[in-house]
C-alpha positions in Angstrom: -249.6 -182.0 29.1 -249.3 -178.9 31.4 -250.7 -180.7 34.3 -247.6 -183.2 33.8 -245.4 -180.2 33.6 -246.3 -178.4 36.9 -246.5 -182.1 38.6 -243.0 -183.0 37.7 -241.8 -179.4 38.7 -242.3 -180.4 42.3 -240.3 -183.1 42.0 -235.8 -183.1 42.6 -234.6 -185.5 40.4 -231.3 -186.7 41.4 -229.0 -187.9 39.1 -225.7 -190.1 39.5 -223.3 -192.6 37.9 -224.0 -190.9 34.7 -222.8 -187.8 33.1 -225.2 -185.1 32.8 -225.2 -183.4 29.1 -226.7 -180.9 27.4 -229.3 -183.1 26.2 -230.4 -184.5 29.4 -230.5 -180.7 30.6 -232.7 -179.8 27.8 -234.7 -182.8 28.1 -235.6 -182.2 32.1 -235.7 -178.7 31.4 -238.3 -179.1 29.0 -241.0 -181.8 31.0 -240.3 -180.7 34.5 -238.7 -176.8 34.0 -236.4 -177.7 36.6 -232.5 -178.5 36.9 -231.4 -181.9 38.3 -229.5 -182.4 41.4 -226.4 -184.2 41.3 -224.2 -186.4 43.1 -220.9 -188.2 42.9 -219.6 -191.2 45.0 -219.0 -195.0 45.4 -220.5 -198.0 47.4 -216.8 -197.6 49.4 -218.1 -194.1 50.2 -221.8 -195.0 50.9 -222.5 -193.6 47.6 -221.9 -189.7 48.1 -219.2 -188.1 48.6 -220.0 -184.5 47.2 -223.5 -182.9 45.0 -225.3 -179.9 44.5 -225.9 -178.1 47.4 -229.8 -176.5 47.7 -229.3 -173.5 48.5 -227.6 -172.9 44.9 -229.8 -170.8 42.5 -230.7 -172.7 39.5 -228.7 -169.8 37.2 -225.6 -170.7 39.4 -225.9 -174.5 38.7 -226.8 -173.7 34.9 -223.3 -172.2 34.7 -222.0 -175.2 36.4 -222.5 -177.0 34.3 -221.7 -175.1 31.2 -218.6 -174.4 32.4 -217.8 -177.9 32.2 -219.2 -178.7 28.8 -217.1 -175.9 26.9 -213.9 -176.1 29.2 -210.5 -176.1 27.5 -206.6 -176.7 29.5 -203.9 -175.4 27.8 -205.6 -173.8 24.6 -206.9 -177.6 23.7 -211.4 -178.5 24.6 -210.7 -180.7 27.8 -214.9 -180.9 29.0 -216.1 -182.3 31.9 -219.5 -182.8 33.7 -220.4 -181.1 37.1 -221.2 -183.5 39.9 -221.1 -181.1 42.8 -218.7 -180.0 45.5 -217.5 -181.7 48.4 -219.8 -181.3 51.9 -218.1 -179.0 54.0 -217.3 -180.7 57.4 -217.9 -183.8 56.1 -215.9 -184.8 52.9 -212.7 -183.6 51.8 -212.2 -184.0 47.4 -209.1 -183.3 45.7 -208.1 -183.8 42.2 -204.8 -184.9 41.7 -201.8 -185.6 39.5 -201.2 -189.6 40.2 -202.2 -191.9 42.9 -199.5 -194.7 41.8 -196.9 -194.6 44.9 -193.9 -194.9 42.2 -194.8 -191.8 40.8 -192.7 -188.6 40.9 -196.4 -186.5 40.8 -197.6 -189.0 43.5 -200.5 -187.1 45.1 -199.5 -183.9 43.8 -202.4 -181.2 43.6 -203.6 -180.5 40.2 -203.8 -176.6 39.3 -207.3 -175.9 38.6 -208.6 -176.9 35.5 -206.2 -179.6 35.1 -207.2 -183.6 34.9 -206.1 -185.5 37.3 -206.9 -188.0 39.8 -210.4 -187.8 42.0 -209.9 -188.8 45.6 -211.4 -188.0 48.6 -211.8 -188.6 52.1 -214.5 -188.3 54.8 -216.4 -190.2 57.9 -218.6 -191.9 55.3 -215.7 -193.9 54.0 -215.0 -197.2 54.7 -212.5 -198.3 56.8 -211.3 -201.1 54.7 -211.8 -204.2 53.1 -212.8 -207.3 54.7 -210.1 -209.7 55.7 -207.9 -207.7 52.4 -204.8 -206.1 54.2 -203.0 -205.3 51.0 -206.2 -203.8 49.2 -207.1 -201.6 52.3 -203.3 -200.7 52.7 -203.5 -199.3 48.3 -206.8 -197.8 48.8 -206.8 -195.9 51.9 -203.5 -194.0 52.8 -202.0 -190.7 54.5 -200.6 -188.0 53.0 -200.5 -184.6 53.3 -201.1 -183.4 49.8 -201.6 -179.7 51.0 -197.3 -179.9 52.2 -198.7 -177.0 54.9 -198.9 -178.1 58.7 -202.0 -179.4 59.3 -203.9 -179.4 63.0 -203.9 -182.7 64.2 -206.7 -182.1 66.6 -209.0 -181.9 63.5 -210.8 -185.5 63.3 -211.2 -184.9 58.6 -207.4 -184.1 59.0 -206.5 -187.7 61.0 -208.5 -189.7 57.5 -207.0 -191.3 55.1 -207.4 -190.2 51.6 -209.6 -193.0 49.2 -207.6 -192.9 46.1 -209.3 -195.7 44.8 -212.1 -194.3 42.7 -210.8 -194.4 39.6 -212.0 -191.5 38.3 -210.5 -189.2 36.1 -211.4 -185.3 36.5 -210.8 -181.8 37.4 -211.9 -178.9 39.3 -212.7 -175.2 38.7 -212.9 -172.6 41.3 -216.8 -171.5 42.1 -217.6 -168.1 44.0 -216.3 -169.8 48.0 -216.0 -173.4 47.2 -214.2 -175.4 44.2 -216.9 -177.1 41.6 -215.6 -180.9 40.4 -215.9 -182.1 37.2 -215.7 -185.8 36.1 -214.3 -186.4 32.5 -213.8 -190.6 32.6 -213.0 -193.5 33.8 -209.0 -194.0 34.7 -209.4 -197.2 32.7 -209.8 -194.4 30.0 -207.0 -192.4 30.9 -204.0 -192.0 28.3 -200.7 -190.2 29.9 -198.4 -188.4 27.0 -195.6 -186.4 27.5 -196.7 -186.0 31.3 -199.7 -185.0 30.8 -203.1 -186.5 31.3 -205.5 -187.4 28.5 -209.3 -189.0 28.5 -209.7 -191.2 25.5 -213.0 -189.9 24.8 -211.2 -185.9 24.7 -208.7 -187.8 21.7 -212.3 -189.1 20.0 -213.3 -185.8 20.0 -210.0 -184.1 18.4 -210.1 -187.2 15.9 -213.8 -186.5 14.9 -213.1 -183.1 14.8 -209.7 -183.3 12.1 -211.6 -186.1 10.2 -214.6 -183.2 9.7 -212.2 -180.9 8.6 
């Protein structure tokens, strides 16, 4: 019903821990005429770490999240689903290259558009796990992945980074800010030839070559 409609427009819905589709666009789109917000985090982050921001139009955020749904890297479809930007001040989110210590790429940056790695780091992280030396020590650590002198006076810049998400994703640069994209779960992640994979990007290709 209509009434239904305009009652549901006055609502934010708020969506997280799930990817947010096409369909589920349509579907909100179409009861409440509204876009979702969004948000991205962990119970080690008190849940948030980055969103939508308010003040975003809802064109802006449509192309959001288009932008993720059709991206490609490197001439091959590589999407992703837009769970917001970090909070300036507040959290810091990087995408990047690998977060195992033995690595060569070891916290090296991605280049945008590239997946990688989500971390992040921020004053609503936790500062380590209870009576777990050797966990805190792998998921909280320094490092300088900007390899540009950084002023120490800065409390974000004295954090460790989280790399412990286990997220895989990527970033694409927005009109001032960077958007972040999520694509899987690391569990999901396949590495060849140096590059990183989602399995859910090879279903894709497979589908796609079986069609054909």
């Amino acid at each position: 019903p209509e009434s239904m409609k305009t009652g549901l427009g006055e609502i934010d819905f708020l969506i997280g821990s799930a990817p947010v589709g096409p369909k589920t666009i349509q579907k909100l789109k179409k009861f409440t005429g509204r876009l979702p917000l969004v948000r991205f985090g962990s119970t080690e982050t008190c849940l948030q770490v980055m969103g939508t921001l308010r003040k975003r139009t809802e064109a802006d955020r449509l192309l959001a999240f288009k932008k993720g749904w059709s991206h490609t890297f490197k001439s091959q479809p590589n999407p992703g689903y837009y769970i917001g930007e970090q909070h300036e001040g507040f959290t810091q989110v990087e995408v990047v290259k690998a977060v195992d210590q033995s690595s060569p790429d070891y916290m090296h940056p991605c280049l945008e558009g590239e997946p990688g790695f989500i971390i992040t780091k921020g004053f609503n992280v936790m500062s380590g796990y209870v009576q777990n030396e050797e966990a805190t020590r792998t998921a909280l650590v320094k490092h300088d992945i900007t390899h540009s002198p950084a002023e120490p006076s800065l409390p974000m810049n004295r954090l460790p980074w989280y790399v412990n998400l286990g997220d895989i994703g990527f970033w694409l640069q927005g009109k001032d800010h960077k958007d972040v994209y999520w694509m899987s779960r690391e569990s999901e992640l396949l590495i060849i030839g140096g590059a990183n994979y989602s399995c859910a990007q090879i279903n894709d290709d497979l589908k796609t070559f079986l069609i054909k």
